[in-house]
C-alpha positions as CSV (number, residue, x, y, z in Angstrom):
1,X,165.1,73.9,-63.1
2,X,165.8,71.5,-60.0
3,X,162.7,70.8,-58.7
4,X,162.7,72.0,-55.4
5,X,164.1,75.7,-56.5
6,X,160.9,75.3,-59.0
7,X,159.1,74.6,-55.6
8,X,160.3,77.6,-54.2
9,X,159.6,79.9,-57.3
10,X,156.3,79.0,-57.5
11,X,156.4,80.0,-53.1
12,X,157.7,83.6,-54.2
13,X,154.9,84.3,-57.1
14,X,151.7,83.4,-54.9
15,X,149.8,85.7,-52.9
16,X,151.6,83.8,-49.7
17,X,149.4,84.3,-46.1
18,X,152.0,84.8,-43.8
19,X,150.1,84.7,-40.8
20,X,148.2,81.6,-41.5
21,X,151.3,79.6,-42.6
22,X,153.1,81.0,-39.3
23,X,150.3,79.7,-37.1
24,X,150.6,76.0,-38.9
25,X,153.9,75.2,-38.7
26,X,154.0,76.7,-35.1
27,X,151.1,74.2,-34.2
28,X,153.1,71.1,-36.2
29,X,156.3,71.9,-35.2
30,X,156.0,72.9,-31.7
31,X,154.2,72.9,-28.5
32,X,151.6,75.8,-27.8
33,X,152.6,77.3,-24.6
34,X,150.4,79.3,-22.8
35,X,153.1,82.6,-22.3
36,X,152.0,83.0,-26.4
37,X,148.4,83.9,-25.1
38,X,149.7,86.4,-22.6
39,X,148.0,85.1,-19.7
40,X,149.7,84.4,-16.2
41,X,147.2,81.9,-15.1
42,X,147.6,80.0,-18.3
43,X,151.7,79.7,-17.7
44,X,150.5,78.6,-14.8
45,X,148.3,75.9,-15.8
46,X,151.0,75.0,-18.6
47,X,153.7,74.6,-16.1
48,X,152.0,71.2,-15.2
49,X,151.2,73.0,-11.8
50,X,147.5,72.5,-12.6
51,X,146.6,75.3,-10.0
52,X,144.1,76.9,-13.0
53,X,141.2,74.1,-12.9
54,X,138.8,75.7,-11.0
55,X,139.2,79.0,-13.2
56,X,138.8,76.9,-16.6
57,X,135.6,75.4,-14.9
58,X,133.8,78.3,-15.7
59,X,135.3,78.6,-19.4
60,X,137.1,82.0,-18.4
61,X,140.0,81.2,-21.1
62,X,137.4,81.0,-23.9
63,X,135.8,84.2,-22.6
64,X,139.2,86.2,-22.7
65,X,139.6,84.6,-26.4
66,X,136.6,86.1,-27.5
67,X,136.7,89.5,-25.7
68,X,140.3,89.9,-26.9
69,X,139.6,89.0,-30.5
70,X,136.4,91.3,-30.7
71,X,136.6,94.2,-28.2
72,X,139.1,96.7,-29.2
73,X,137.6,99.3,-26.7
74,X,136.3,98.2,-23.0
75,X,135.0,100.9,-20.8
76,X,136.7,101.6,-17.3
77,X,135.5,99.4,-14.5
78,X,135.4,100.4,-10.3
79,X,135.1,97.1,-8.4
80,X,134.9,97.5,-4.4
81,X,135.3,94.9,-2.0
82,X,133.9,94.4,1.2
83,X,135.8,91.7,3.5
84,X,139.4,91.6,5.6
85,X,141.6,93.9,3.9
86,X,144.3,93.5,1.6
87,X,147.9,92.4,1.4
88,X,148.7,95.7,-1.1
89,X,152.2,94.5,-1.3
90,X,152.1,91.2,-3.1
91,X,153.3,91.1,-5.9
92,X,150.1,90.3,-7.8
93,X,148.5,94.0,-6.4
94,X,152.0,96.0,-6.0
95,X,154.1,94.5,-9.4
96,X,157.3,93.3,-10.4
97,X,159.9,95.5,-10.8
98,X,161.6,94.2,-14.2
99,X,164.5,96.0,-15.5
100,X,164.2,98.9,-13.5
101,X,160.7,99.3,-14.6
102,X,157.3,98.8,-12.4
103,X,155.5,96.2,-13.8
104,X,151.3,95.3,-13.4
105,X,150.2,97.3,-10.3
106,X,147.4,97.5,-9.4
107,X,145.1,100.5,-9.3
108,X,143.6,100.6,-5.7
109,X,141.9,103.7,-6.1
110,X,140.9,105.1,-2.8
111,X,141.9,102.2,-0.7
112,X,143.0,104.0,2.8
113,X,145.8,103.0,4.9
114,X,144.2,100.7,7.2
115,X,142.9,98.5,4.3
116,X,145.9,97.6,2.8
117,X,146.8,94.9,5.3
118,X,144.6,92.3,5.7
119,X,143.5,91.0,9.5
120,X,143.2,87.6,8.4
121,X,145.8,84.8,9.1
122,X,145.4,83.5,5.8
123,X,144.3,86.3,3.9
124,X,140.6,86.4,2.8
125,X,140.4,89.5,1.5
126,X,143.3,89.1,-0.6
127,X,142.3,86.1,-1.7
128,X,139.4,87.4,-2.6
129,X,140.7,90.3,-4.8
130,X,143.2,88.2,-6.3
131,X,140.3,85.9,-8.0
132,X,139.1,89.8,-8.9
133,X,141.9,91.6,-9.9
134,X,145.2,90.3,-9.5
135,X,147.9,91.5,-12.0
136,X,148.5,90.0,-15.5
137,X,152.5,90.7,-16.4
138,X,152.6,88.3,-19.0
139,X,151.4,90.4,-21.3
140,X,154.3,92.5,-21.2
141,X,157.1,90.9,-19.7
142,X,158.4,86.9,-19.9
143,X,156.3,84.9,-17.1
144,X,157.4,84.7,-13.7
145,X,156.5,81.2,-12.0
146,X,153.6,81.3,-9.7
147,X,151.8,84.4,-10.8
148,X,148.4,84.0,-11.7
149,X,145.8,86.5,-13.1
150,X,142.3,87.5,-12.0
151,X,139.5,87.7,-13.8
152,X,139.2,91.1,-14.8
153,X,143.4,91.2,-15.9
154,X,142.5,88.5,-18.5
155,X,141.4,91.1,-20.5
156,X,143.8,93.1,-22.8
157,X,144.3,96.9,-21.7
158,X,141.2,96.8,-19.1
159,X,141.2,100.1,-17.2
160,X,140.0,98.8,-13.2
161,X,140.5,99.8,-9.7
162,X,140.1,97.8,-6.6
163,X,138.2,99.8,-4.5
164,X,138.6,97.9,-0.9
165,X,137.5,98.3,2.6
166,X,138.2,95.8,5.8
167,X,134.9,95.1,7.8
168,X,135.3,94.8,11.5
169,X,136.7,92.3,13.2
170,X,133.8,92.4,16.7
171,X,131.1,90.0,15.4
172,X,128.6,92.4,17.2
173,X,129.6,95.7,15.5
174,X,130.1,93.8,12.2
175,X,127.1,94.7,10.5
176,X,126.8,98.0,11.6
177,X,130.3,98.5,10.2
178,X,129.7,96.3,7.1
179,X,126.8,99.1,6.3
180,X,128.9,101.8,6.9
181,X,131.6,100.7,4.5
182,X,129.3,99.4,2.4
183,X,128.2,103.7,2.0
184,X,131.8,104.3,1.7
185,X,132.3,102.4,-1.6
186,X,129.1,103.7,-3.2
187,X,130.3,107.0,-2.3
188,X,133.7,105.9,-4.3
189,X,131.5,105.4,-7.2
190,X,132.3,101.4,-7.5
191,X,129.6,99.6,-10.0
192,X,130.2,96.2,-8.4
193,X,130.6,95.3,-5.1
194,X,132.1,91.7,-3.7
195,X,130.5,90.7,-0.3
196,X,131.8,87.8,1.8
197,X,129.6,88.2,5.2
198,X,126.5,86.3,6.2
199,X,124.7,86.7,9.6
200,X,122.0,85.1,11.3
201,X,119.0,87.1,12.8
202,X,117.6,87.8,9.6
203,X,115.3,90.3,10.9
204,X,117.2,92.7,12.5
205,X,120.4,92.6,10.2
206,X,118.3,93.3,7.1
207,X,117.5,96.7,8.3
208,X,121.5,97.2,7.8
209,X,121.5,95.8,4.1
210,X,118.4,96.0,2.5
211,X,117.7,100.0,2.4
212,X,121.4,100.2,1.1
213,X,121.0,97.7,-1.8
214,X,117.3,99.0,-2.5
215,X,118.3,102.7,-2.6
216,X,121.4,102.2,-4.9
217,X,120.2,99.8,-8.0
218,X,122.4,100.8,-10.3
219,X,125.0,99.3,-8.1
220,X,125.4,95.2,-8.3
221,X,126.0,93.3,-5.0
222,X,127.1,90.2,-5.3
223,X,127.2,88.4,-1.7
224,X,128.3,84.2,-0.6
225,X,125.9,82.6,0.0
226,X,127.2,81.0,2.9
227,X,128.9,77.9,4.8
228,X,126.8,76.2,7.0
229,X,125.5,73.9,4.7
230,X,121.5,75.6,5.7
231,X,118.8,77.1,3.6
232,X,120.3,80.7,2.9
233,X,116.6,82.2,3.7
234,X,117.8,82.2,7.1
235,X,120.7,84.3,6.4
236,X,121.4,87.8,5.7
237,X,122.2,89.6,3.4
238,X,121.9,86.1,1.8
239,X,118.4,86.2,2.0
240,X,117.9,89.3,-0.1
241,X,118.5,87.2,-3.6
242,X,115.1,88.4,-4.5
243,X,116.3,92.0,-5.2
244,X,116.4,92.4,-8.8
245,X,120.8,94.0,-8.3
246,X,121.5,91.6,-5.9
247,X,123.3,88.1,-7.0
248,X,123.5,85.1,-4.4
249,X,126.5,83.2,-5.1
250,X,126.6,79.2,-3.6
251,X,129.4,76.8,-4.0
252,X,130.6,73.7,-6.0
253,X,132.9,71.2,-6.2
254,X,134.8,70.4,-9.3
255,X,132.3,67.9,-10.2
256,X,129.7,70.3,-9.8
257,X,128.2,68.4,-6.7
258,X,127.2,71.1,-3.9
259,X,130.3,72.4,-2.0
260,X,130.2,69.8,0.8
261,X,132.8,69.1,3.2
262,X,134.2,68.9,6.5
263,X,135.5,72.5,6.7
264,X,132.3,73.8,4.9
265,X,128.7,73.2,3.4
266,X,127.6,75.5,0.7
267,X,124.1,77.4,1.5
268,X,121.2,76.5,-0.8
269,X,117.7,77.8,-1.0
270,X,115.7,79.6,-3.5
271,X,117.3,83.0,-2.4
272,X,120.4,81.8,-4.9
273,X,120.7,82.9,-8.1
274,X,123.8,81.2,-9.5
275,X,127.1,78.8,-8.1
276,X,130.8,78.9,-9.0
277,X,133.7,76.6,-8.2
278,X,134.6,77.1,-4.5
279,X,137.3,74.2,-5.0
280,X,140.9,74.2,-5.8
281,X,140.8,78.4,-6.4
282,X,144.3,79.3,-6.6
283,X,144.5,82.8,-4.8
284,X,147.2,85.1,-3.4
285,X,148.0,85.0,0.4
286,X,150.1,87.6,2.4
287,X,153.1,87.9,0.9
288,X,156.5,87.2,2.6
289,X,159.6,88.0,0.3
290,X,160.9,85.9,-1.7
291,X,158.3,85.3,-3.6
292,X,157.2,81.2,-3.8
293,X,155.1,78.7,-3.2
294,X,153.8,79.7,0.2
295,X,152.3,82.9,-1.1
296,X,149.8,81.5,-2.8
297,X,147.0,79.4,-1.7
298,X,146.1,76.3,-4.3
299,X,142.7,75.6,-2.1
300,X,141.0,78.4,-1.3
301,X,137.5,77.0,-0.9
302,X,133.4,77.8,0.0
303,X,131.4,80.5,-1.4
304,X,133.9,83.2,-0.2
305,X,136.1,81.4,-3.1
306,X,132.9,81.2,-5.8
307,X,131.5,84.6,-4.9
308,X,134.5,86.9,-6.4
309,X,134.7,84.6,-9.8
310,X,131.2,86.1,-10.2
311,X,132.0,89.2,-9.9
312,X,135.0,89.2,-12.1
313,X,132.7,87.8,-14.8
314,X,129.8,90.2,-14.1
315,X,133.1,93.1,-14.0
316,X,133.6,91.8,-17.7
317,X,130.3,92.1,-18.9
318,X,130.0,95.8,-17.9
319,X,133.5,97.1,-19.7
320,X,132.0,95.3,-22.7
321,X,128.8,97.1,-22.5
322,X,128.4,99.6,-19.7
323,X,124.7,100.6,-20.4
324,X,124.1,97.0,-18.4
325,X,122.3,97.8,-15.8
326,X,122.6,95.0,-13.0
327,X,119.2,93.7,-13.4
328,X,120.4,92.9,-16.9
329,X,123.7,91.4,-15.4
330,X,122.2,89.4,-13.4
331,X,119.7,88.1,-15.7
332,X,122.5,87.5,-18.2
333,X,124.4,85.7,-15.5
334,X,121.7,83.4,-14.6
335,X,120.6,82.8,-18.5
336,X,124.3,81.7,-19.8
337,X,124.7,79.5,-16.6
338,X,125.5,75.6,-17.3
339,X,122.6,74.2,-15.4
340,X,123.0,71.6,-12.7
341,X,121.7,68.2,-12.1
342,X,121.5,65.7,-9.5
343,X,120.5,61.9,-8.7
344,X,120.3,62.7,-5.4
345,X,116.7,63.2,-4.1
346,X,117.3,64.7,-1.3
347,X,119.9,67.2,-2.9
348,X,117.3,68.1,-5.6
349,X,115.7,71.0,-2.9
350,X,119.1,71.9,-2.1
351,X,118.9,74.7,-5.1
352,X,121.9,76.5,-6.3
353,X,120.2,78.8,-8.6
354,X,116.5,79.4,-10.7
355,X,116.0,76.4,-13.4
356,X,112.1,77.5,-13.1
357,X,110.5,80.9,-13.8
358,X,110.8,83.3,-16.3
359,X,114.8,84.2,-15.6
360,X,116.2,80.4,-15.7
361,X,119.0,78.6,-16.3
362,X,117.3,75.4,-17.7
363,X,115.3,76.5,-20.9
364,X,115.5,72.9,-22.3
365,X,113.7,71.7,-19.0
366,X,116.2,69.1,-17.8
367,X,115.4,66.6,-15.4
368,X,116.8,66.3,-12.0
369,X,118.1,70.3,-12.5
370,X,118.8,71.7,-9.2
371,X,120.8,74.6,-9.8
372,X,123.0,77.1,-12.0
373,X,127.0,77.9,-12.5
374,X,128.3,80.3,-13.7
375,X,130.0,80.1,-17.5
376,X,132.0,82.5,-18.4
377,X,132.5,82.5,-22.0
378,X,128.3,82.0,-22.4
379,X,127.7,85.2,-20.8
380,X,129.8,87.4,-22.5
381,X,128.3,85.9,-25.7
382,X,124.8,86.1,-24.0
383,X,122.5,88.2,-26.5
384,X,122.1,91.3,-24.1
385,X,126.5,92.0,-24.2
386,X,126.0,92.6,-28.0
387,X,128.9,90.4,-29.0
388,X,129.3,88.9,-32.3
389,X,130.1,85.5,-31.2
390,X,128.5,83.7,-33.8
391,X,130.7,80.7,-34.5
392,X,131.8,80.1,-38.4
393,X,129.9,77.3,-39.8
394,X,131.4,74.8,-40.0
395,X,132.9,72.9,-43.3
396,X,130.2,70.4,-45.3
397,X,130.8,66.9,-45.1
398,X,133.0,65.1,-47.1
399,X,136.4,66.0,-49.4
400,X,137.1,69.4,-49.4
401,X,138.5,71.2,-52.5
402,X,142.2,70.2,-52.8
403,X,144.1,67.2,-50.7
404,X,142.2,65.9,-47.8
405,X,143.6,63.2,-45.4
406,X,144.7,59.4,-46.7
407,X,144.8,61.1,-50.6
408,X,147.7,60.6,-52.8
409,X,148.9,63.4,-55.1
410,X,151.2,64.0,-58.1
411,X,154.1,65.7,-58.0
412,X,153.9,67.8,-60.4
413,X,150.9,69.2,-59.2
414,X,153.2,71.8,-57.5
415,X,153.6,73.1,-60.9
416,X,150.2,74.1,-61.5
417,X,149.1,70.3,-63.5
418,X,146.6,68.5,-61.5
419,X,143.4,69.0,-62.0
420,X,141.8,70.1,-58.1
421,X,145.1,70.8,-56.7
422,X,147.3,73.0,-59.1
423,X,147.5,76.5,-59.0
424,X,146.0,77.6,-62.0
425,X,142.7,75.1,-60.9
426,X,139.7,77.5,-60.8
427,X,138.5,75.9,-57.5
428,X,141.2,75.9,-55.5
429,X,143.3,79.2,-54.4
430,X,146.8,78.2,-53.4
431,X,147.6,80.8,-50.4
432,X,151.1,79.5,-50.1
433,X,153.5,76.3,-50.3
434,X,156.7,76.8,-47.9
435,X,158.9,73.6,-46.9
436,X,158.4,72.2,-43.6
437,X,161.4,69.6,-43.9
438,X,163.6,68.5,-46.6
439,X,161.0,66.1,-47.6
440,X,157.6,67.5,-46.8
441,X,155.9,70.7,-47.9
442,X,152.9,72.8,-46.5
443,X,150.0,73.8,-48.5
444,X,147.8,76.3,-47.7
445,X,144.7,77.0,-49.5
446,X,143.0,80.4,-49.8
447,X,139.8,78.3,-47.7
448,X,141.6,78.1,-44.8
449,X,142.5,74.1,-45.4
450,X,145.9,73.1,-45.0
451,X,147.5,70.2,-46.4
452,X,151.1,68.6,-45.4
453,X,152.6,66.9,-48.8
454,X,155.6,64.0,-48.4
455,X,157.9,65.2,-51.3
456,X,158.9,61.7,-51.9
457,X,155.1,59.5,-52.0
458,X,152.9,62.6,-52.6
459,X,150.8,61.0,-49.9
460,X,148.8,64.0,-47.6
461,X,149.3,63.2,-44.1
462,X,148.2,66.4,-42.7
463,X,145.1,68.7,-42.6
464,X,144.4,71.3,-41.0
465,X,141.5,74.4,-41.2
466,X,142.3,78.4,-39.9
467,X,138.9,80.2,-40.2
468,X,139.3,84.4,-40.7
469,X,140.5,84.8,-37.3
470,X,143.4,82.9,-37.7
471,X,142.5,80.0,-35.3
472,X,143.7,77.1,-36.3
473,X,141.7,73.8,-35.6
474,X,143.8,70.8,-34.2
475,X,145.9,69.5,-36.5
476,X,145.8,65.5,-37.0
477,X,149.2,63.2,-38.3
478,X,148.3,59.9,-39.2
């Protein structure tokens, strides 16, 4: 028998793992694009537009990996957002209609008339929900250039509503209409609500804030911190970090250097409890048909920008496990945080979350620690969640059973001869052999290890490991 057709007999009698073999030769043969993960904001990041840097700061792809590989079941989620309203008719809130068929709308729940325009020029509030809750179509039709997904749409089959209401635009009657909205959305039954609105006069305003967030602590607030580059003590509600469902969100840069710039200074102080990006956040602005470029905002900045990537996260740790309560949240937030340093003295009082006390970001006790932000994928694997995110460990040292990189083989081995390599070899399991090119073959081992073969030299140029998941490390040609 011809070799090769002895090649391909030997392919037909194993116990051949089609899923593993499909995953290598899609990583050898081809590019991984991001519309096979099913995320919009991914496309986006793929299409070389790099407008998802600020979102992949925090780890949030890893964090969608994991929930979507483990979770099979996540619990409804109400989200309300306090701020300017809401362009309901972009695209990333109202769909696309694709072949006749309405595609990724967005439950708005309750949302009433008034709120679904937004007052601002350049659309805060839908910026703001867009970081939230803007639709995910790629998951069920072919991307469509410029979308991006929020937070919460990252996760497969997630049941949330939008629950928003537009704030006043007369600084004076502000607060007192901030409460009353505020006592709107709790009366929506929203778990979460996203505040961007900071006053001096801490004294009086609190008596608008602090009873509502007091009286309602199964509720999570999570407020900005703030722009005027000040200790957020002198703020409210800012100042009210200390309540145990309340989360003070500051600003970074993409270097994780306090927000600090012309247009904006990040708020510090010990009222903060943890920071975000508030760089670069690609967001949805008011739409104006067609859809393109303008409709979108690439630099959507300050803690108005940070403040909603923390409540998308804390959003995804409640549909995980809704007996969270927000003390818990908060504390998981906080705990799973990548701590900040400094070099700068003078920055080091300028704190952007707890690396002291007995909720901290900083257990190893780094030096020159000055602050918290926010990780995505850490806090859904944080203890409390009650994800199994224990990593496989990770293979010993040294040659592996069968081919390993820079090792010649026999031939014939495909035949079952070889001592370590051939099929009938009690220590290895051959999964499957299938042809690659005319000249090179793939093995794949019932371990996981994976092992390109030139037909012609029998050297092993490839290898690669898929653990039970079917996650394939990178794969290295030499």
């Amino acid at each position: 028998m011809p070799f090769k057709r002895r090649l391909k007999s030997i392919y037909l009698r194993t116990r051949f793992k089609k899923v593993i073999i499909f995953i290598v030769i899609f990583l050898i043969t081809s590019s991984v694009y991001a519309d096979y993960l099913g995320q919009d904001l991914l496309n986006l990041e793929e299409a070389n537009r790099g407008f998802a840097t600020a979102y992949l700061k925090i780890s949030i792809d890893d964090a969608w990996d994991k929930i979507n590989t483990l979770v099979t079941n996540l619990s409804p989620l109400k989200v309300g957002i306090l701020d300017t309203g809401i362009d309901a008719f972009h695209p990333e809130f109202a769909g696309e209609n694709i072949n006749g068929n309405l595609v990724g709308r967005v439950n708005l729940g309750s949302t009433i008339l008034s709120s679904n325009k937004d007052f601002d020029k350049d659309g805060h509030g839908t910026q703001v929900a867009g970081i939230i809750g803007a639709n995910n179509i790629s998951f069920q039709v072919p991307y469509i250039p410029l979308h991006m997904n929020g937070i919460l749409s990252g996760a497969n089959n997630l049941d949330y509503s939008l629950e928003i209401r537009k704030r006043s635009r007369i600084p004076l009657y502000t607060m007192f209409h901030a409460r009353n909205r505020l006592n709107d959305l709790i009366e929506s039954n929203v778990q979460i609500i996203n505040v961007s609105l900071t006053s001096f006069l801490p004294n009086v305003v609190d008596y608008f804030f602090e009873p509502v967030f007091q009286n309602n602590h199964n509720i999570l607030f999570v407020i900005a911190a703030g722009n005027d580059g000040i200790n957020a003590n002198s703020k409210t509600p800012a100042r009210l970090g200390y309540l145990s469902n309340v989360v003070i969100v500051g600003a970074v840069d993409l270097l994780d250097n306090r927000f600090d710039t012309v247009d904006g200074k990040s708020n510090f102080g010990d009222t903060i409890s943890i920071s975000a990006p508030g760089e670069q956040v690609y967001a949805p602005k008011p739409f104006v048909p067609p859809l393109d470029p303008t409709d979108y905002d690439p630099n959507f900045t300050d803690t108005s920008a940070a403040t909603p990537m923390v409540t998308g996260v804390a959003g995804l740790l409640k549909v995980i496990n809704p007996l969270l309560t927000p003390a818990q949240i908060k504390q998981i937030l906080i705990e799973s945080a990548d701590v900040l340093t400094t070099d700068y003295p003078d920055e080091l009082q300028k704190t952007l979350g707890p690396v002291l006390g007995p909720i901290n970001c900083n257990p190893d006790n780094l030096p020159n620690a000055r602050g918290c932000r926010l990780n995505a994928y850490k806090a859904v694997c944080h203890p409390l969640v009650g994800l199994d995110c224990e990593e496989e460990p990770p293979l010993p040292p040294g040659p592996q059973p069968g081919p390993n990189i820079g090792d010649t083989v026999s031939i014939p081995m495909l035949s079952g001869g070889v001592s370590g390599i051939g099929i009938e070899d009690e220590d290895v399991n051959l999964a499957g052999i299938t042809f690659i090119s005319e000249d090179e073959v793939l093995l794949a081992e019932g371990s996981g290890e994976l092992s390109k073969v030139n037909l012609n030299t029998g050297k092993v140029t490839t290898v690669a490991f898929v653990n039970a998941g079917g996650i394939a490390s990178s794969v290295f040609f030499k």
